[in-house]
PDB file of N, CA, C and O in Angstrom:
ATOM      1  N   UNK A   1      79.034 -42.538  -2.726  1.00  0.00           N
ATOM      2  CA  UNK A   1      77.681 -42.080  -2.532  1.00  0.00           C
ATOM      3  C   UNK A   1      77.380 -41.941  -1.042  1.00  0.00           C
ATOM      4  O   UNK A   1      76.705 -40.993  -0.640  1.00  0.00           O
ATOM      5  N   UNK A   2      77.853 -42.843  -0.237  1.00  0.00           N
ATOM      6  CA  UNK A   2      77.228 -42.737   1.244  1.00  0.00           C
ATOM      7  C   UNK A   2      78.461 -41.752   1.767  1.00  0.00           C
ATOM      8  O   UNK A   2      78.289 -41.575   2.973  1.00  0.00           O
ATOM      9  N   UNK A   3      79.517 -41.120   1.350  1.00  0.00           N
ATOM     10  CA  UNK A   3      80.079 -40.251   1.479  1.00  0.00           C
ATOM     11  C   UNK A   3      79.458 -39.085   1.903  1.00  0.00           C
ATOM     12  O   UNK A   3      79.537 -38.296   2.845  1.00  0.00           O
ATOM     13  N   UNK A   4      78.574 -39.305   0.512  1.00  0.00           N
ATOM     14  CA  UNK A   4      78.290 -37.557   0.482  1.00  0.00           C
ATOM     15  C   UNK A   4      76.869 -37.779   1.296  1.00  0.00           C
ATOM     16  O   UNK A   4      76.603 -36.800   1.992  1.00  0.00           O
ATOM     17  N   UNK A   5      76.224 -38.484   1.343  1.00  0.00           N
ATOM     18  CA  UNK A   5      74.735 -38.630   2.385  1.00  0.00           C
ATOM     19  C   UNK A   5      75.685 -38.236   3.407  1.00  0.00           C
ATOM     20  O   UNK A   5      75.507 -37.019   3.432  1.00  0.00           O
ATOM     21  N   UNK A   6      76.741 -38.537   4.418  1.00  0.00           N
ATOM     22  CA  UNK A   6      76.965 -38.257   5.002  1.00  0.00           C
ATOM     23  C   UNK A   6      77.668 -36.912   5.405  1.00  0.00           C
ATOM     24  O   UNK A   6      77.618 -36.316   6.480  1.00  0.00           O
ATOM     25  N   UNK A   7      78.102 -36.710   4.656  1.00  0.00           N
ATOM     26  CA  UNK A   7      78.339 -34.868   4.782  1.00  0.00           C
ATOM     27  C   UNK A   7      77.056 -33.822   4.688  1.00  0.00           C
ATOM     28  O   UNK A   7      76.902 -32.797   5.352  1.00  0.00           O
ATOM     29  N   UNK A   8      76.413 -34.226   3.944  1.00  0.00           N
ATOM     30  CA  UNK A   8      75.210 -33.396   4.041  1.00  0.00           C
ATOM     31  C   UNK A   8      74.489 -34.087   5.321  1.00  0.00           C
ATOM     32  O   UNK A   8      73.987 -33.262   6.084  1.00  0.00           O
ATOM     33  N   UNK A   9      74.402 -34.915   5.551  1.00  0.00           N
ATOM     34  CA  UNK A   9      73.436 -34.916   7.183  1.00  0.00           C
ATOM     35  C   UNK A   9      74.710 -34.007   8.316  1.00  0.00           C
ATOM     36  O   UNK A   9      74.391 -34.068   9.504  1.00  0.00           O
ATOM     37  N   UNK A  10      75.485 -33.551   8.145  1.00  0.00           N
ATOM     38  CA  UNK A  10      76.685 -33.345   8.298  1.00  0.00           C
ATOM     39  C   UNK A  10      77.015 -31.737   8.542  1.00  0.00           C
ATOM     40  O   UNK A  10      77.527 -31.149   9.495  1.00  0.00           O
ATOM     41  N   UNK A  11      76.523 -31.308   7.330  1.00  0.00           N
ATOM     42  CA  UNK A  11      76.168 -29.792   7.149  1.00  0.00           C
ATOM     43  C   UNK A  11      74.833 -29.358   7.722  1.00  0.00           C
ATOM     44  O   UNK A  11      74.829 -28.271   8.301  1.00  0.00           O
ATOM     45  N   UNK A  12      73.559 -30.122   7.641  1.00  0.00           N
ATOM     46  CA  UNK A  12      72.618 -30.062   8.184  1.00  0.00           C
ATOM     47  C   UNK A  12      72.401 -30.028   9.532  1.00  0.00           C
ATOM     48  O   UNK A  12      71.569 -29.550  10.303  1.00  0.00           O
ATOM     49  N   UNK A  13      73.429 -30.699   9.584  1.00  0.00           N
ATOM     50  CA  UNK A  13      73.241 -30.527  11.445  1.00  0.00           C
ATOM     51  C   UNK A  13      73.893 -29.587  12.198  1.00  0.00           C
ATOM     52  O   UNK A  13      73.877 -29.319  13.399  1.00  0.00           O
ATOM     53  N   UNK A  14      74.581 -29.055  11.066  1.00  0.00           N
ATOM     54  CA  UNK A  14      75.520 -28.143  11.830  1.00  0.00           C
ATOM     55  C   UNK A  14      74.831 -26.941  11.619  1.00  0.00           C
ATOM     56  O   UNK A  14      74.915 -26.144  12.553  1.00  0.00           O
ATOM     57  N   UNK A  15      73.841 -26.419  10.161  1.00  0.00           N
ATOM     58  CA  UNK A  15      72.943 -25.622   9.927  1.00  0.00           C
ATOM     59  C   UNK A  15      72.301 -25.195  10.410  1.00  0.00           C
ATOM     60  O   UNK A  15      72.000 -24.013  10.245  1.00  0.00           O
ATOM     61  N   UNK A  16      71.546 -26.323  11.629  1.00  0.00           N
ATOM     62  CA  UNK A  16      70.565 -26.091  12.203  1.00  0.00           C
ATOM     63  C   UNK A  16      70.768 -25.828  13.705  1.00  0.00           C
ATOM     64  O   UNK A  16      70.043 -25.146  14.429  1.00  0.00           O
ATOM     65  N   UNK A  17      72.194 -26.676  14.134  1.00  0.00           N
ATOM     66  CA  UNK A  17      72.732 -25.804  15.262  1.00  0.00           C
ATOM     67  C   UNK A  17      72.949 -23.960  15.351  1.00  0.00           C
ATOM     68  O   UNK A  17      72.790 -23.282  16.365  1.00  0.00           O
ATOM     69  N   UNK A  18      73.329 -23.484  14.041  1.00  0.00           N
ATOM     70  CA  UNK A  18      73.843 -22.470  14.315  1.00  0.00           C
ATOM     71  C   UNK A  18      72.867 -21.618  13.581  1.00  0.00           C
ATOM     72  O   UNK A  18      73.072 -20.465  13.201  1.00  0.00           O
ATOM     73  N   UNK A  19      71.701 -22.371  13.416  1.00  0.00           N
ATOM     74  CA  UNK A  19      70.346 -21.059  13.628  1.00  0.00           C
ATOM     75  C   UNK A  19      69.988 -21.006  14.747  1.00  0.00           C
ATOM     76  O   UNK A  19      69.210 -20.182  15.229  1.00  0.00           O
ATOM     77  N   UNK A  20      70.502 -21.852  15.256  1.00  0.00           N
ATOM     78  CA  UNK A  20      69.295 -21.842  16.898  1.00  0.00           C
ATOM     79  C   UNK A  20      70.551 -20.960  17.440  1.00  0.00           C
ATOM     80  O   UNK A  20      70.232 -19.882  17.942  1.00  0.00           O
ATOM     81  N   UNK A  21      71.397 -21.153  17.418  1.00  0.00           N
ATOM     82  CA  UNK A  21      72.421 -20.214  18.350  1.00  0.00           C
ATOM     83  C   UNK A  21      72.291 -18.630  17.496  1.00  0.00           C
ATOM     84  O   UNK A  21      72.736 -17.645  18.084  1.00  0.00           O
ATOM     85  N   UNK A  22      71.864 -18.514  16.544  1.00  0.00           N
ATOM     86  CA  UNK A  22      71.420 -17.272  15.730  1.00  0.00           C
ATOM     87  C   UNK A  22      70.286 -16.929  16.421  1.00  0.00           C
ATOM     88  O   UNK A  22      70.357 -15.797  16.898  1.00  0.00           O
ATOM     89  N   UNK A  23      68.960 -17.692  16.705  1.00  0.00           N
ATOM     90  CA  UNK A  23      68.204 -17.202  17.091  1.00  0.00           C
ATOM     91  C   UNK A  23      67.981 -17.065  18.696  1.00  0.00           C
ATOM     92  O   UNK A  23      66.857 -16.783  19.110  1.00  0.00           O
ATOM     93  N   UNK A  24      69.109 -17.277  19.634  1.00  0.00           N
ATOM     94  CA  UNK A  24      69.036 -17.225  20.996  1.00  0.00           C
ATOM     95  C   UNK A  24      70.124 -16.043  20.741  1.00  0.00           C
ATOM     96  O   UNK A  24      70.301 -15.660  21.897  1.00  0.00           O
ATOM     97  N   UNK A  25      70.949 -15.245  19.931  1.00  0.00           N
ATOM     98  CA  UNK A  25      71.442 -14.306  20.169  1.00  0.00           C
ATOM     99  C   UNK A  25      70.574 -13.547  19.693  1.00  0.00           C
ATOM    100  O   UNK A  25      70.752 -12.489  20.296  1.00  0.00           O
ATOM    101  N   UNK A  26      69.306 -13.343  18.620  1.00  0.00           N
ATOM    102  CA  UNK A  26      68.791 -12.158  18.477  1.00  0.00           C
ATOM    103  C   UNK A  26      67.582 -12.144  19.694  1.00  0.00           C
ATOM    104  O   UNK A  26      67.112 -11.077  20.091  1.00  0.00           O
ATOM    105  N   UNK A  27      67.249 -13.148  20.100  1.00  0.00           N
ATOM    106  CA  UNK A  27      66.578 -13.404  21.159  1.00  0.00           C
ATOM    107  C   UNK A  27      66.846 -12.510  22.184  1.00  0.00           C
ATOM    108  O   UNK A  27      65.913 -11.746  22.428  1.00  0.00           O
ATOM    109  N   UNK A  28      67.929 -12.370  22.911  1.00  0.00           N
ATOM    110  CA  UNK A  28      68.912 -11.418  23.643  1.00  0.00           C
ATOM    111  C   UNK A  28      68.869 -10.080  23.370  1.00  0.00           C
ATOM    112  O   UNK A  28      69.216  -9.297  24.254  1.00  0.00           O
ATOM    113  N   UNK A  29      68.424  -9.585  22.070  1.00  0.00           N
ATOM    114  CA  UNK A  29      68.137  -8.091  21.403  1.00  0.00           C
ATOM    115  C   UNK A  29      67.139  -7.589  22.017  1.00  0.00           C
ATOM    116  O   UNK A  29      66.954  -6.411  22.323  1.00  0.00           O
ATOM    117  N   UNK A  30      66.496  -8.478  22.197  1.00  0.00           N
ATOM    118  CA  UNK A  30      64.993  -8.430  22.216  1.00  0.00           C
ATOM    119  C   UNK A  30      64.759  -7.496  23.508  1.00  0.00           C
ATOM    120  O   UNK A  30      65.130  -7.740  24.655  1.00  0.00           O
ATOM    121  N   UNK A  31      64.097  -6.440  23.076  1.00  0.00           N
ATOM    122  CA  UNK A  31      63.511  -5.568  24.321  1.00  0.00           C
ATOM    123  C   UNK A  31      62.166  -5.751  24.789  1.00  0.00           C
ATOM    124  O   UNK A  31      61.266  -5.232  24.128  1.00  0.00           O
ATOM    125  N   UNK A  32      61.834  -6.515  25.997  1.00  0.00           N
ATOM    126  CA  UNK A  32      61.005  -7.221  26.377  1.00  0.00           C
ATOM    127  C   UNK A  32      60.282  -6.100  26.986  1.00  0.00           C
ATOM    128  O   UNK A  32      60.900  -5.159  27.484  1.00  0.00           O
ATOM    129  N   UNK A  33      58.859  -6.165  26.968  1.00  0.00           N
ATOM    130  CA  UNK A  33      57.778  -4.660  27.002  1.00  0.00           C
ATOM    131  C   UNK A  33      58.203  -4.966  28.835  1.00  0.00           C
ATOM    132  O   UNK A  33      59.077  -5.716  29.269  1.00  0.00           O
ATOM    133  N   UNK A  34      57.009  -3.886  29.797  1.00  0.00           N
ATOM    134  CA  UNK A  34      57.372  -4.415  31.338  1.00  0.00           C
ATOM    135  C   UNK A  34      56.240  -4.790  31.532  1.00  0.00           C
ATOM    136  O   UNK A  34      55.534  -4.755  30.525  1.00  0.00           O
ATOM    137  N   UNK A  35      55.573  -5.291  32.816  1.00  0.00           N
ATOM    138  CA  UNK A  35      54.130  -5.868  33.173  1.00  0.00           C
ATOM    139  C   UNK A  35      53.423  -4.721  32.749  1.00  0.00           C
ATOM    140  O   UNK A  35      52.456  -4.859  31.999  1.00  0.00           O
ATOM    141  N   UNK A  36      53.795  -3.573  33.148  1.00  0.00           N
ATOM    142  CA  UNK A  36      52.306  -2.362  32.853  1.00  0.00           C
ATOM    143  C   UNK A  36      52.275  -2.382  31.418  1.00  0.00           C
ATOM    144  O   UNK A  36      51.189  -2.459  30.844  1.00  0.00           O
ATOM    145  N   UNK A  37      53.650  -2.303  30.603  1.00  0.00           N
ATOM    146  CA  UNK A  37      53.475  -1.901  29.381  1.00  0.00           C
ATOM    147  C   UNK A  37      52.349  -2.781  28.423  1.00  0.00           C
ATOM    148  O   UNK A  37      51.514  -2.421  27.594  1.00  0.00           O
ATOM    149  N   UNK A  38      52.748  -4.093  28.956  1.00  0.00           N
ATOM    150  CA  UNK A  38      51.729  -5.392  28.571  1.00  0.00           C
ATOM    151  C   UNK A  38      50.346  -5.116  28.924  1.00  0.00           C
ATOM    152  O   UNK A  38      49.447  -4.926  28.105  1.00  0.00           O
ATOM    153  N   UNK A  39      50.237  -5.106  30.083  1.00  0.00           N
ATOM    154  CA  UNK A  39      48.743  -5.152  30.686  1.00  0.00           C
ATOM    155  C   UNK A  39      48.150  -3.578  29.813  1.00  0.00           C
ATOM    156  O   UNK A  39      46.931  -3.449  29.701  1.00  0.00           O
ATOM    157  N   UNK A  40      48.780  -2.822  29.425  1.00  0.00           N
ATOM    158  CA  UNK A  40      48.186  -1.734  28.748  1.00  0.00           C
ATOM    159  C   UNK A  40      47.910  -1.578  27.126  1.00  0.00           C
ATOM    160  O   UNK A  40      47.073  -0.821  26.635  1.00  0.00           O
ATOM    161  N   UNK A  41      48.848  -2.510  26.359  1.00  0.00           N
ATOM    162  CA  UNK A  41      48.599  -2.805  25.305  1.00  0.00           C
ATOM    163  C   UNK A  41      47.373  -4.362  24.937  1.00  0.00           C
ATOM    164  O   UNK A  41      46.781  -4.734  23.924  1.00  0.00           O
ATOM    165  N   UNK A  42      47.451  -4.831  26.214  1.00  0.00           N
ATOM    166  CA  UNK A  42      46.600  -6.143  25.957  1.00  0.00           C
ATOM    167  C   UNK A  42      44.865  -5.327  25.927  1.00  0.00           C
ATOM    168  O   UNK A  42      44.027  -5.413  25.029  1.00  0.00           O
ATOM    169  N   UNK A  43      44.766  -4.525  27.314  1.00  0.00           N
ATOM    170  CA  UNK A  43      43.987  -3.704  27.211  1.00  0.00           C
ATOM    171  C   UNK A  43      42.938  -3.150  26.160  1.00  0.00           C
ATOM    172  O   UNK A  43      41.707  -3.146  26.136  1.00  0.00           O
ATOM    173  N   UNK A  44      44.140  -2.577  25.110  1.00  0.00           N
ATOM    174  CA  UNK A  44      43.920  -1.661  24.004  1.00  0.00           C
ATOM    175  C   UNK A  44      43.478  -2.893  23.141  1.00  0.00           C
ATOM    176  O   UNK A  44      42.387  -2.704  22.603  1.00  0.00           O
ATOM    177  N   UNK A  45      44.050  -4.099  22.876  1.00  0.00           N
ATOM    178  CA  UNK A  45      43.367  -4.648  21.848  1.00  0.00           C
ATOM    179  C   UNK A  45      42.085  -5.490  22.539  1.00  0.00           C
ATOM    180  O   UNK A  45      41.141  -5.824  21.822  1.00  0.00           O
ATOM    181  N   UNK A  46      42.099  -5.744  23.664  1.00  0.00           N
ATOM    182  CA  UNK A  46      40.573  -6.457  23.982  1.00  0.00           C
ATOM    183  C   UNK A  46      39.549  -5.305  23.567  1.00  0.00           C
ATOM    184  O   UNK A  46      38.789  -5.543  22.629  1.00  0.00           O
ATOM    185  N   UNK A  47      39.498  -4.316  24.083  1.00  0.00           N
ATOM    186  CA  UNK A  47      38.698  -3.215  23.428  1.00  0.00           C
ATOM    187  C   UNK A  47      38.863  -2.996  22.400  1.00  0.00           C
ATOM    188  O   UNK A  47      37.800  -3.112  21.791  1.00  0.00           O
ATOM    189  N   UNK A  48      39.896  -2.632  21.592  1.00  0.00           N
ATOM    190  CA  UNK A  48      39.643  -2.499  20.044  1.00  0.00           C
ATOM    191  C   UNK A  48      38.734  -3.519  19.653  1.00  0.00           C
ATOM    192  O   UNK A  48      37.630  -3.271  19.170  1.00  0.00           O
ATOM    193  N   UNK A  49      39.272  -4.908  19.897  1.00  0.00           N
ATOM    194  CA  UNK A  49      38.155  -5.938  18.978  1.00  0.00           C
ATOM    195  C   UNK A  49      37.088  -6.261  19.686  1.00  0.00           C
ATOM    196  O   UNK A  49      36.589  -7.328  19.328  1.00  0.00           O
ATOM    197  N   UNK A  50      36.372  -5.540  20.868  1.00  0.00           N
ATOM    198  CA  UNK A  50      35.408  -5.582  21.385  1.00  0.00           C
ATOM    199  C   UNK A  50      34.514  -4.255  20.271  1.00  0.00           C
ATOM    200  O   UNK A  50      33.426  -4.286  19.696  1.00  0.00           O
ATOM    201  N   UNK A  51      35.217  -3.570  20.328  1.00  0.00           N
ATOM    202  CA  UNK A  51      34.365  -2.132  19.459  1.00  0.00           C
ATOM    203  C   UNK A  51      33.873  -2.734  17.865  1.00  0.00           C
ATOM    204  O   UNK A  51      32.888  -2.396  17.209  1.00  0.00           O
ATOM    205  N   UNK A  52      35.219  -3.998  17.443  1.00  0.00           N
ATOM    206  CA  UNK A  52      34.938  -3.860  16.429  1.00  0.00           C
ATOM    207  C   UNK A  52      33.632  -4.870  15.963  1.00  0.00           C
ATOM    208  O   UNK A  52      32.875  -4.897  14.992  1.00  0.00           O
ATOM    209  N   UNK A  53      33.832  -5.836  17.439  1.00  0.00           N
ATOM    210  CA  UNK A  53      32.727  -7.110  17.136  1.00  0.00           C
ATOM    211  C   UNK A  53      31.447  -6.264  17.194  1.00  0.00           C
ATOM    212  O   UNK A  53      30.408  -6.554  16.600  1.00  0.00           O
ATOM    213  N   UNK A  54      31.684  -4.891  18.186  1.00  0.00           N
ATOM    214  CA  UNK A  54      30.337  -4.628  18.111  1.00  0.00           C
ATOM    215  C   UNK A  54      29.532  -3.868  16.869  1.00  0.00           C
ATOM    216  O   UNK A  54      28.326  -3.668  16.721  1.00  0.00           O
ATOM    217  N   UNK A  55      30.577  -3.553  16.105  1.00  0.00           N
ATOM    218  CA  UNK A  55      30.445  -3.028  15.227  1.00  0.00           C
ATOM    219  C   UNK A  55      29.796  -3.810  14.243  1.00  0.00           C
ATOM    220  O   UNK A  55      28.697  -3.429  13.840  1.00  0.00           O
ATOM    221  N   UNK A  56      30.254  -4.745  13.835  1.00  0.00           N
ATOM    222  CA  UNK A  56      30.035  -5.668  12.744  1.00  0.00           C
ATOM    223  C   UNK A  56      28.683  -6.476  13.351  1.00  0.00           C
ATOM    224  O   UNK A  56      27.879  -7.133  12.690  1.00  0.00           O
ATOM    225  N   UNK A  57      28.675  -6.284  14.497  1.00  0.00           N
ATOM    226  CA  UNK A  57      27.012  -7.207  14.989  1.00  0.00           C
ATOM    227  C   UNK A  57      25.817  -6.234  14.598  1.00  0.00           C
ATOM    228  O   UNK A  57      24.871  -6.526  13.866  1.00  0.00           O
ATOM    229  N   UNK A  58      26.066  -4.929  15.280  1.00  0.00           N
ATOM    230  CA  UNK A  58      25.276  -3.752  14.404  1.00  0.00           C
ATOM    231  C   UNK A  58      25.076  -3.783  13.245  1.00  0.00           C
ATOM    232  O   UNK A  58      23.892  -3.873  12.920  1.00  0.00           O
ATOM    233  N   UNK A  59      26.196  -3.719  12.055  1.00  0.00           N
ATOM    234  CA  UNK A  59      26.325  -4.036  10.874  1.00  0.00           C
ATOM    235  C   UNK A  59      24.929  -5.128  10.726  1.00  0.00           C
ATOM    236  O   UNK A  59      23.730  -4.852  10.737  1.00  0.00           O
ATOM    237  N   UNK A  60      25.626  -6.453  10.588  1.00  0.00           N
ATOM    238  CA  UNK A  60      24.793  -7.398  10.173  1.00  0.00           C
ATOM    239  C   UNK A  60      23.259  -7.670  10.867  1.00  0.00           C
ATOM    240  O   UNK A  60      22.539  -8.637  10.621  1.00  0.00           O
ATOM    241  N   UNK A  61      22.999  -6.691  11.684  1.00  0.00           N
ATOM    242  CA  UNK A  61      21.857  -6.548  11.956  1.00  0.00           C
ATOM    243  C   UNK A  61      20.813  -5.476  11.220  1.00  0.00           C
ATOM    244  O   UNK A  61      19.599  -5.651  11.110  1.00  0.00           O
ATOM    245  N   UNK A  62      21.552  -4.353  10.754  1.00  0.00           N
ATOM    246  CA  UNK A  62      20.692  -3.660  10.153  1.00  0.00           C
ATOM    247  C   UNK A  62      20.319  -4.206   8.660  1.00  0.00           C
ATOM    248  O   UNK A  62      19.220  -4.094   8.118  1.00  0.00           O
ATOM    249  N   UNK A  63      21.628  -4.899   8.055  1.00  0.00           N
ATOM    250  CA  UNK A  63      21.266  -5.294   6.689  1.00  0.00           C
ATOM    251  C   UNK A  63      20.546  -6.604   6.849  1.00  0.00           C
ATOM    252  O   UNK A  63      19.767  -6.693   5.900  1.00  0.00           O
ATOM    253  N   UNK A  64      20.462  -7.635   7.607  1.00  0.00           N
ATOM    254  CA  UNK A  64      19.698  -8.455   7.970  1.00  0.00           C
ATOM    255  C   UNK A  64      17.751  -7.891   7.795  1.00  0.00           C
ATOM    256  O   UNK A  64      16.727  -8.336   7.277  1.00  0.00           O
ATOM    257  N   UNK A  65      18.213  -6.581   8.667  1.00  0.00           N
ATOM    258  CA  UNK A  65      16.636  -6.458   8.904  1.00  0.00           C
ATOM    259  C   UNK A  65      15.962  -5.446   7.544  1.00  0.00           C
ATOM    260  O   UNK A  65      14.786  -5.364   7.190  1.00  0.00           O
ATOM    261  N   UNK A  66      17.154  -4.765   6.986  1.00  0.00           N
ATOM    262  CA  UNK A  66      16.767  -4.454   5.490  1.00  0.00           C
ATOM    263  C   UNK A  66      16.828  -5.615   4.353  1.00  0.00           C
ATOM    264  O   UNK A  66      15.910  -5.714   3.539  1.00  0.00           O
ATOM    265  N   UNK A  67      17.642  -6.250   4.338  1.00  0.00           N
ATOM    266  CA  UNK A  67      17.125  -7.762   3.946  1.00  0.00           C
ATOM    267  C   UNK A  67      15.607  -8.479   4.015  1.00  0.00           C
ATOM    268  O   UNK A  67      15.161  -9.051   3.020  1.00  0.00           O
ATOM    269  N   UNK A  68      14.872  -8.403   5.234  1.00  0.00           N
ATOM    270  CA  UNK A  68      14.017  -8.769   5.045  1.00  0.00           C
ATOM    271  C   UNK A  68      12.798  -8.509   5.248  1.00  0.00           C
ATOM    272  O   UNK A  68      11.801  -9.138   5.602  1.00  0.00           O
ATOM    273  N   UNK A  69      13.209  -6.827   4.785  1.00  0.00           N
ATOM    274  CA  UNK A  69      11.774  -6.031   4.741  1.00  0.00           C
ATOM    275  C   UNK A  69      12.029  -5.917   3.197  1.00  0.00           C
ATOM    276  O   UNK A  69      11.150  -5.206   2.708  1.00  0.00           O
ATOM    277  N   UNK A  70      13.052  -6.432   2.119  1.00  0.00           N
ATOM    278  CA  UNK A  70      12.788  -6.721   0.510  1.00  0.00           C
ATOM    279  C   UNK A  70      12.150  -8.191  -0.118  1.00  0.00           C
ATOM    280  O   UNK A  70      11.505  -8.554  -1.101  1.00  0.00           O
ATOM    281  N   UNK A  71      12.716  -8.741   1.015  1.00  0.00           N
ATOM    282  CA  UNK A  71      12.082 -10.605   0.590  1.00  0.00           C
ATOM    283  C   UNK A  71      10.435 -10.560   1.009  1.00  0.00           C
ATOM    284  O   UNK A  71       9.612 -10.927   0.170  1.00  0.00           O
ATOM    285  N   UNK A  72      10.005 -10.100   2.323  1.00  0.00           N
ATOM    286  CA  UNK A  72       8.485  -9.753   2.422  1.00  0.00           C
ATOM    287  C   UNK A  72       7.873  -8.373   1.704  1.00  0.00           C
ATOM    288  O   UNK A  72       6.673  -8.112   1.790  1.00  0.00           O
TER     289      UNK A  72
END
């Protein structure tokens, strides 16, 4: 019995070595954007979810205020 506990902590460790060495070689694939490309996509989403907060504040303001021109 403590055989096999020990082969499986055994295999496990060796499992988990050779994901991490799996994941530092796809790591290496990896085509990393450049500073502009970043600073131009970060850009695009602060404004996207700026348009969209503003959107949804509009939103819940008009049905708010049609809301409670039905309750009075």
């Amino acid at each position: 019995m403590a055989v096999q506990t020990n082969a499986n902590k055994m295999k496990k460790s060796q499992s988990v070595g050779k994901f991490f060495k799996q994941v530092k070689a796809e790591l290496k694939k990896v085509i990393w954007p450049s500073r502009n490309d970043l600073v131009s996509f970060t850009t695009v989403v602060l404004a996207t979810c700026a348009i969209a907060t503003v959107g949804v504040w509009a939103a819940d303001s008009v049905f708010g205020r049609a809301l409670q021109m039905f309750i009075k």
